[in-house]
C-alpha positions in Angstrom: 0.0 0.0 0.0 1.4 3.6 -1.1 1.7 6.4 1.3 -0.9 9.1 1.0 1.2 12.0 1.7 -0.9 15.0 0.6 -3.9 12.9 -0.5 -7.3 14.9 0.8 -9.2 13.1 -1.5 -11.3 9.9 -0.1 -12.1 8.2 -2.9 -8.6 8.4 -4.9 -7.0 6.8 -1.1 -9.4 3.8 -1.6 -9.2 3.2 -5.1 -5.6 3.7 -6.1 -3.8 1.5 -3.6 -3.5 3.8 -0.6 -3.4 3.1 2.9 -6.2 4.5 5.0 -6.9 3.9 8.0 -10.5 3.8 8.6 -12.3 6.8 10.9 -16.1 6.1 9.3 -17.3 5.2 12.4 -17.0 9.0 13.9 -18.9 10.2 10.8 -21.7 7.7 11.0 -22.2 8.5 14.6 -22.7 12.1 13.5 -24.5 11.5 11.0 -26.6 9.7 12.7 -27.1 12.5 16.0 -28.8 14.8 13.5 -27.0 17.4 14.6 -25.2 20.4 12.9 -21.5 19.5 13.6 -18.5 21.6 13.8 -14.9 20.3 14.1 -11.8 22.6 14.6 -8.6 21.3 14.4 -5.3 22.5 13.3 -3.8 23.1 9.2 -2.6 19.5 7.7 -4.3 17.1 10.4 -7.2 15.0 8.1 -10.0 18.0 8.0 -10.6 18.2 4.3 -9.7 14.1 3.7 -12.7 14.0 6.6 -14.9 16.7 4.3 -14.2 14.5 1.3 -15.2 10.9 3.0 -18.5 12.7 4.7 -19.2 13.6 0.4 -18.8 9.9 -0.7 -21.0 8.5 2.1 -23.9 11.1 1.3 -23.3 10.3 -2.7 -23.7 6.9 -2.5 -20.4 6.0 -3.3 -20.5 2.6 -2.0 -18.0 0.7 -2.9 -15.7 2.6 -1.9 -16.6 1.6 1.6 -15.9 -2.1 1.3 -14.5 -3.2 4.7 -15.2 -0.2 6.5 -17.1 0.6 9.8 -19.5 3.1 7.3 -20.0 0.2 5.1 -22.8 -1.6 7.0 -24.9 1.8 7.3 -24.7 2.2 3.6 -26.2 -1.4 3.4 -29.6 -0.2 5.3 -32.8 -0.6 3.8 -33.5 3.5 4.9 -30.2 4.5 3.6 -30.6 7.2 0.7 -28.0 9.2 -0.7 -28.6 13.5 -0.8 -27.2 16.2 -3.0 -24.2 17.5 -1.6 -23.0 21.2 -2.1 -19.3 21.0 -0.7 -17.6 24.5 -0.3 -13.9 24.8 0.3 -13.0 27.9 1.5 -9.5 27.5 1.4 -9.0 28.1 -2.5 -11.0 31.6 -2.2 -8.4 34.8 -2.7 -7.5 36.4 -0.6 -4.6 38.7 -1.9 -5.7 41.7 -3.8 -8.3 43.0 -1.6 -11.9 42.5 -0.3 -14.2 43.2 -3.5 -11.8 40.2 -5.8 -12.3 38.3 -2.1 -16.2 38.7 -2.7 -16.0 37.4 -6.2 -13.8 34.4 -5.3 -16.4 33.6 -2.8 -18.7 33.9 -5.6 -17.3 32.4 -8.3 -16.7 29.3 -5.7 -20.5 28.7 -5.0 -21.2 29.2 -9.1 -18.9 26.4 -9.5 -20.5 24.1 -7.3 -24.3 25.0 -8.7 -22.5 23.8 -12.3 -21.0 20.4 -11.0 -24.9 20.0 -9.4 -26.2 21.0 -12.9 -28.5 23.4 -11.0 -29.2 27.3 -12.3 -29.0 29.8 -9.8 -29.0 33.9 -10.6 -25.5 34.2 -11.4 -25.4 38.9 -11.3 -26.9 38.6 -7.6 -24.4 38.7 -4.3 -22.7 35.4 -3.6 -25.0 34.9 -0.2 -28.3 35.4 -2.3 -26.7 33.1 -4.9 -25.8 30.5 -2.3 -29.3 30.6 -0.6 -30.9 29.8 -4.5 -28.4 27.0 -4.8 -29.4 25.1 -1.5 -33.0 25.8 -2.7 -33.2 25.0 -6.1 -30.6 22.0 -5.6 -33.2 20.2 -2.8 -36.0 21.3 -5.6 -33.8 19.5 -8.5 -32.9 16.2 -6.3 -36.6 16.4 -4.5 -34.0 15.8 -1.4 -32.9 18.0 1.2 -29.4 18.5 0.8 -25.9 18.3 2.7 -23.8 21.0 3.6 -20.1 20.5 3.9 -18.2 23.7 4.8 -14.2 23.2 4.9 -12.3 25.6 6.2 -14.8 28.0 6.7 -12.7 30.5 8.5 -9.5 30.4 6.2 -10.6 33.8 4.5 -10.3 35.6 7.9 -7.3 33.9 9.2 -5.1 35.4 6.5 -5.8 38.9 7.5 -5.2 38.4 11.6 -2.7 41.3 11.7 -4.7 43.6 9.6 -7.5 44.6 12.0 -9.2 46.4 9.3 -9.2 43.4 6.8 -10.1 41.1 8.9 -13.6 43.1 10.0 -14.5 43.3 6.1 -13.6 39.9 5.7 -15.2 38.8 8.5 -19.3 40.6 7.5 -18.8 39.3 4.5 -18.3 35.8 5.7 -20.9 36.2 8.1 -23.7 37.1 5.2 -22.8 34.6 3.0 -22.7 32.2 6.3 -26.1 33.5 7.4 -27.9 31.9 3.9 -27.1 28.6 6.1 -29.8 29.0 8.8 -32.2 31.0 6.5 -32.2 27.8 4.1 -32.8 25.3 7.3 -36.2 23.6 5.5 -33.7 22.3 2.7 -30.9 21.1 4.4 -30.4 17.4 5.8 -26.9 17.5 7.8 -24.0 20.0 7.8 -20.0 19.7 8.6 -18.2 23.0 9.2 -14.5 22.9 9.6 -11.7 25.3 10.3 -9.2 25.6 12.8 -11.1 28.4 15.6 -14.7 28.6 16.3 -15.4 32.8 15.6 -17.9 33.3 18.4 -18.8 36.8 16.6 -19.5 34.8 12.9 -22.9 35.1 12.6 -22.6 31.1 11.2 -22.5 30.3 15.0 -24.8 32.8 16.5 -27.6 31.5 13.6 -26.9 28.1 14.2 -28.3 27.7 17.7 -28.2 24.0 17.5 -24.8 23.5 16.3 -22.6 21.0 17.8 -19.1 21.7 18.6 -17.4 18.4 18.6 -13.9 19.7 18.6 -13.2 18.6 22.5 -15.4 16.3 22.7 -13.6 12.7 24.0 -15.3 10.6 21.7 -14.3 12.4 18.5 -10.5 12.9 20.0 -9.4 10.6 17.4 -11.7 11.4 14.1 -8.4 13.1 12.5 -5.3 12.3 13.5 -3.3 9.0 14.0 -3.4 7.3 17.5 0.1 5.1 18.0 -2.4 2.2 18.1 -3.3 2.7 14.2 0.3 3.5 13.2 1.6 -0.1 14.8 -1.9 -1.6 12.6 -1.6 0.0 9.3 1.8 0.5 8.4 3.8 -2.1 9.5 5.7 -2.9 6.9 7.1 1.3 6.8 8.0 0.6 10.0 9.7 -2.5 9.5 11.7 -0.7 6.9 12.6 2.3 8.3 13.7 1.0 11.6 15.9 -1.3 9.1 17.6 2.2 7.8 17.9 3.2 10.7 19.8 0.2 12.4 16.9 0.0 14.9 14.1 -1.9 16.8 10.5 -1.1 15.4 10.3 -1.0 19.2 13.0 1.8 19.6 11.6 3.4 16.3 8.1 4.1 18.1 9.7 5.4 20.9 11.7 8.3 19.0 8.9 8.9 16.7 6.7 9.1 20.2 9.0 11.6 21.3 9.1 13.7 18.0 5.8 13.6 16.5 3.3 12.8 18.4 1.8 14.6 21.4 -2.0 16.4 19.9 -4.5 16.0 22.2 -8.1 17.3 21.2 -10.1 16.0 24.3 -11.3 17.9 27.1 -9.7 15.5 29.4 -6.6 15.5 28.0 -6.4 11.6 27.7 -5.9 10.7 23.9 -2.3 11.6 22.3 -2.3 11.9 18.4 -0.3 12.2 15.9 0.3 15.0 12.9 -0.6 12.4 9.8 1.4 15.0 7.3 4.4 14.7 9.5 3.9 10.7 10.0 4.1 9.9 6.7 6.5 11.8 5.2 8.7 10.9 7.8 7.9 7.5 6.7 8.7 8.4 3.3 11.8 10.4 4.3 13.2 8.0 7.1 14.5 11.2 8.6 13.4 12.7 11.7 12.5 16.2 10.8 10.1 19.2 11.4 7.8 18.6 8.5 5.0 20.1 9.6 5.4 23.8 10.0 7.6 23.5 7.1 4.2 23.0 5.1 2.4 26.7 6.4 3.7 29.6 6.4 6.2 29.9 9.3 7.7 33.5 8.8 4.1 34.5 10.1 4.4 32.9 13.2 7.9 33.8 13.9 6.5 37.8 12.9 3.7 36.9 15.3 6.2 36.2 17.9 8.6 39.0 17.2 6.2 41.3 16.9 4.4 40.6 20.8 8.4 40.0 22.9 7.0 36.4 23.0 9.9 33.8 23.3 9.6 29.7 22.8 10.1 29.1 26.5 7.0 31.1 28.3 4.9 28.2 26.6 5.9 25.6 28.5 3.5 24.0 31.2 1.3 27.0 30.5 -1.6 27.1 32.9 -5.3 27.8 31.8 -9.0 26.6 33.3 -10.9 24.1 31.4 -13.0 26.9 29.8 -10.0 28.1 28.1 -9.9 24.5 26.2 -13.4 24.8 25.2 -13.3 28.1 23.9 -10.4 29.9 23.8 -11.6 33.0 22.1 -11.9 34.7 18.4 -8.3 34.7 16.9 -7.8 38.0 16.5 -8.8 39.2 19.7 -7.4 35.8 22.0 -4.0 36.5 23.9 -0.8 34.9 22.7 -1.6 31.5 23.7 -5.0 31.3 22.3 -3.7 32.0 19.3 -1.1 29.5 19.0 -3.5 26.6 20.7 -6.1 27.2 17.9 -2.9 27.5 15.4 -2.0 24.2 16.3 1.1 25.2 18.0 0.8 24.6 21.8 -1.6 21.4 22.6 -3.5 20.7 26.2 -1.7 19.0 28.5 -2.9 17.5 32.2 -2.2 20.2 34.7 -1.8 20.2 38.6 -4.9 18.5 40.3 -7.7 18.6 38.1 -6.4 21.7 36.0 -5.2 22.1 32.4 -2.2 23.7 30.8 -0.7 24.0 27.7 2.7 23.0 25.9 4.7 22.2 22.6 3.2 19.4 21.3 6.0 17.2 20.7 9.5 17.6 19.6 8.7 18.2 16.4 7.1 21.7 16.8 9.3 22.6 20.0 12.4 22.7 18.0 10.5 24.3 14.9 8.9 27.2 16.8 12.4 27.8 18.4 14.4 27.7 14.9 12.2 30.3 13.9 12.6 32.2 16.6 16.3 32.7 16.2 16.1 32.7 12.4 14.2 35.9 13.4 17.3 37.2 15.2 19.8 36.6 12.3 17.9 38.1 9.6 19.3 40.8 8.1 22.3 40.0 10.0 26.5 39.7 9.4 26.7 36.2 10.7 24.7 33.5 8.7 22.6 31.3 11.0 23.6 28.2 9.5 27.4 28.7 9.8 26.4 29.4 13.9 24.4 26.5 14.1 28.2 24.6 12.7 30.4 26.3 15.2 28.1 25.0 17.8 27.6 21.5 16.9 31.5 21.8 16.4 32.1 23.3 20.3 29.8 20.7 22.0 31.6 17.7 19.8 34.8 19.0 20.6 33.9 19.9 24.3 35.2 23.3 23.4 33.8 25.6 26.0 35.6 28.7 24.5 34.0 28.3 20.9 30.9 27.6 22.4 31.0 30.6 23.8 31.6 32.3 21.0 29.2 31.3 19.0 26.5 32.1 21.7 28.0 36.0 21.7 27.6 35.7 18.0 23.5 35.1 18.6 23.1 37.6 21.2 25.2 40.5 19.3 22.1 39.9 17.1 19.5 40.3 19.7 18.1 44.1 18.3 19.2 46.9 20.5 15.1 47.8 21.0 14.3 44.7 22.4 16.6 45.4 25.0 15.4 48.7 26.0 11.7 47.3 26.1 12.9 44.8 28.6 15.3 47.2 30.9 12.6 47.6 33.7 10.7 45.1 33.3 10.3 41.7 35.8 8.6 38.4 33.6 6.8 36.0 36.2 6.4 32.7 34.5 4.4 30.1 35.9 4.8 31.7 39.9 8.7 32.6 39.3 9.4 35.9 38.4 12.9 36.6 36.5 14.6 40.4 35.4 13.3 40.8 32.4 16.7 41.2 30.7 18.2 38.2 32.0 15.1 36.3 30.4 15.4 37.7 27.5 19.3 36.5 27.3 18.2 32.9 28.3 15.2 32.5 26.5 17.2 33.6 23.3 20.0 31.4 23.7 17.0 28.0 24.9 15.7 28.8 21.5 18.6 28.9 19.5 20.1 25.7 21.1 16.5 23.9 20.5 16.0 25.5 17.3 19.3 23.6 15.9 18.1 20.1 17.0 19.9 20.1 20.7 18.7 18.7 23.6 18.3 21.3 25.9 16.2 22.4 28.8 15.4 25.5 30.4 14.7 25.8 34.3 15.0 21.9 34.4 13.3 21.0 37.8 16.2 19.2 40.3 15.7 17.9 44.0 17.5 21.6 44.8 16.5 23.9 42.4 16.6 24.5 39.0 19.7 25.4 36.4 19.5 27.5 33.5 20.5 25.1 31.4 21.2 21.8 30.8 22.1 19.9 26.8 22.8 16.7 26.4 24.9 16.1 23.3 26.4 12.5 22.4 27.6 11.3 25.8 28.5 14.3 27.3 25.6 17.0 29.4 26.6 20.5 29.6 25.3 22.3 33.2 24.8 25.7 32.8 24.4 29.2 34.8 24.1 32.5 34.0 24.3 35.5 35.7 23.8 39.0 34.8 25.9 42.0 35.4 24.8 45.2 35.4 26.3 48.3 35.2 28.8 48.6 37.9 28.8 44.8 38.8 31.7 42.3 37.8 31.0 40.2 35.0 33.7 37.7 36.7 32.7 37.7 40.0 28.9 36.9 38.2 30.7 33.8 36.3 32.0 33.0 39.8 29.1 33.0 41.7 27.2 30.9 38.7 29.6 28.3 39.0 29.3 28.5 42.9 25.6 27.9 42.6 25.8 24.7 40.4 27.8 23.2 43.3 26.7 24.3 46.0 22.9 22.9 44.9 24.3 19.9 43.2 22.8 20.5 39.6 25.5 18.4 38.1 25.0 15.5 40.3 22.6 13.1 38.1 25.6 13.6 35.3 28.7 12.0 36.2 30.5 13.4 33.0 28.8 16.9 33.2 31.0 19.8 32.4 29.8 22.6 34.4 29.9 26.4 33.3 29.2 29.5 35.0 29.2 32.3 32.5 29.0 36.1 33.3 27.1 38.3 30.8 28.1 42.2 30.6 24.6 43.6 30.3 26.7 46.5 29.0 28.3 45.1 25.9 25.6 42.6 25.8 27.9 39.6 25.8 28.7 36.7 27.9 32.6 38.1 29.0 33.9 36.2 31.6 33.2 32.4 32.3 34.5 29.1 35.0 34.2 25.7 34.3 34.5 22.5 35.9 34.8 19.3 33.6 34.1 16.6 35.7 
């Protein structure tokens, strides 16, 4: 079976030799509630291969449900098939302004009313044209028809850091949306996806009966790939690239655990998932890599960043209330982490007691979100990234403390001067400790970078007796690491001194018995790390 990276379309997985692995049952189910459903879920994780599988099952296509859990509901004696007007919102345009949006929109719902052979007034506004088509198409067919709505919010999302954009965007959205609910006599079932629930789309405010299934627990898995189904359906992929690899299949699920998977999409957060875009072309690649982000458009989210003094590491082990996972709020107005947990970006995690929080998915995005982060720093700089990312790999293979110094100067020298003077009186509290906001800044920088290249590192890393700034683990060797701050009038290497002090005297070093330990002194000044101690034990 062939490996259906990219492949949103059901019926070309089932007849041209692709693997599938079979989530019918979750559509049936809704199918069968009645309901209006809604499902959000982030870019590249099965909506519009979902979309395309709900089409085939209202269209009668039933052979192409041999075998599956759908294909005893199409076998019935009260199964019919419906029209089904299917609207994906993704390919409307969205770059030269609101009136060619409008015709897009337009030009989108005349297409479908030709593919359903069905006239409709083709001078009137898109929204009067789509409330013809769902009448005239239930007239045609003498059924009432299905409505399936993918990426319904896509138009809108495009224009989140242009306020005034977005609020065109978003009325005209919301008329065309409206024709839904006025057209309620004609319509059988409905299926709306995108990645945030707009509470001020008039879709959702019309809708009154609409079901949200996005956190519900028992559609957690209805996109997605559970470990379970990855060990079923593609055995022999795993066989193979564990073979590359000079592996176990039993060691190879245990780094992709680590790297890809980690969604969760249940109030509870019980069920772990994996990306399927990542899965597979890792599968295809036999490389671990950040696939994923790769396939959007990441300079936004490192702008989006930038542009707020967010860094990678505030993130982690996030704390927000149950209500926060249900409905996190309308992307353009939600804080920072709404924004990135409806993005896909940060995921729920279990909190303390029966609380929530939220973190980095997996590896996978972690490292991602931190490359771009320092990307962001060297642009437009004299030192290449890349050739920083070499002296560093070269330093920690080398255990050359002196280069490895040098190349972290290199990264902070390209720190903008402004981001400095926003942070000089400033304190950050993260999760209950609160840190100078300067000193965070230099940390947080230098957590990203490090992650950002593919390093195993970890910030504030919890010990029996505190917590050290930094700890990587590279081949067989960890690097323990302190910094300290001085500011104007203080001694850079009596700060190195005291950083060293600190490791031993709390014993951060003791779980790693080859640890080289470094206490480094940064000049708040000249903005560089100027003095340093070490211990190599």
């Amino acid at each position: 079976m062939k490996l259906p990276v990219g492949i949103q379309t059901f019926e070309r997985l089932r007849t041209d030799g692709y693997v599938y692995i079979d989530k019918t049952n979750y559509l049936v189910n809704l199918i069968e509630s009645g309901n209006p459903c809604f499902l959000a879920r982030p870019r590249r994780f099965g909506k519009s291969l979902t979309v395309s599988t709900f089409d085939a099952l209202f269209s009668g296509r039933k052979e192409l449900f041999k075998g599956l859990a759908a294909e005893a509901f199409m076998n019935r004696p009260d199964y019919h098939s419906n029209p089904v007007i299917r609207l994906d919102m993704s390919k409307v345009s969205t770059d030269n302004g609101i009136n060619v949006l409008k015709e897009s929109i337009k030009q989108i719902t005349l297409e479908v009313a030709d593919n359903l052979e069905v006239d409709v007034p083709i001078k009137l506004p898109s929204s009067d044209i789509l409330r013809n088509l769902i009448a005239n198409t239930a007239k045609k067919y003498n059924q009432k028809v299905v409505i399936l709505l993918d990426e319904y919010d896509k138009p809108y999302t495009d224009f989140v850091n242009d306020t005034d954009m977005a609020e065109k965007v978003r009325l005209t959205l919301r008329n065309y949306y409206s024709q839904v609910k006025a057209s309620d006599e004609h319509i059988r079932f409905i299926f709306i996806t995108g990645i945030s629930k707009f509470a001020r789309f008039g879709v959702f405010s019309t809708l009154n009966n609409l079901t949200d299934i996005s956190m519900m627990p028992e559609f957690a898995e209805i996109c997605g790939y559970t470990e379970e189904e990855i060990i079923r359906y593609f055995p022999d992929y795993m066989k193979e690239t564990a073979g590359e690899m000079g592996i176990s299949t039993d060691e190879l699920i245990e780094r992709m655990r680590h790297y890809y998977n980690g969604f969760s999409f249940d109030r509870n957060a019980d069920v772990r998932l994996y990306n399927p875009f990542s899965t597979l072309l890792f599968f295809r690649e036999k490389e671990f890599a950040n696939y994923w982000i790769e396939s959007g458009s990441p300079k936004f989210i490192a702008d989006y960043m930038k542009n707020r003094n967010l860094t990678v590491e505030q993130f982690r082990n996030f704390p927000v209330t149950k209500g926060f996972a249900r409905s996190p709020g309308d992307m353009d107005s939600t804080p920072p982490e709404g924004f990135l947990y409806q993005s896909g970006y940060l995921t729920i995690r279990k909190g303390i007691g029966d609380s929530l929080a939220l973190d980095y998915p997996n590896t996978e995005v972690l490292n991602s979100m931190s490359a771009l982060v320092a990307q962001n720093i060297f642009t437009g700089k004299g030192e290449n990234y890349t050739y920083n990312i070499q002296r560093i790999f070269a330093a920690l293979q080398a255990d050359n403390y002196e280069l490895f110094i040098g190349a972290l100067n290199t990264l902070l020298a390209s720190i903008p001067y402004d981001d400095f003077l926003k942070a000089a009186e400033q304190n950050v509290i993260i999760q209950g400790y609160t840190f100078p906001a300067q000193e965070w800044l230099y940390r947080s920088n230098i957590f990203s970078f490090l992650q950002g290249c593919g390093i195993v590192a970890a910030a504030e890393m919890h010990t029996s007796r505190g917590r050290p700034d930094l700890v990587i683990t590279f081949l067989q060797r960890t690097w323990v690491i302190e910094f300290k701050v001085a500011y104007e009038g203080e001694s850079a290497e009596k700060k190195a001194e005291e950083a060293l002090r600190q490791i031993r005297d709390k014993g951060y070093a003791m779980p790693y018995p080859n640890a080289i330990c470094l206490g480094l002194g940064i000049d708040n000044t000249a903005r560089q790390i100027t003095a340093s101690q070490i211990v190599m034990r």
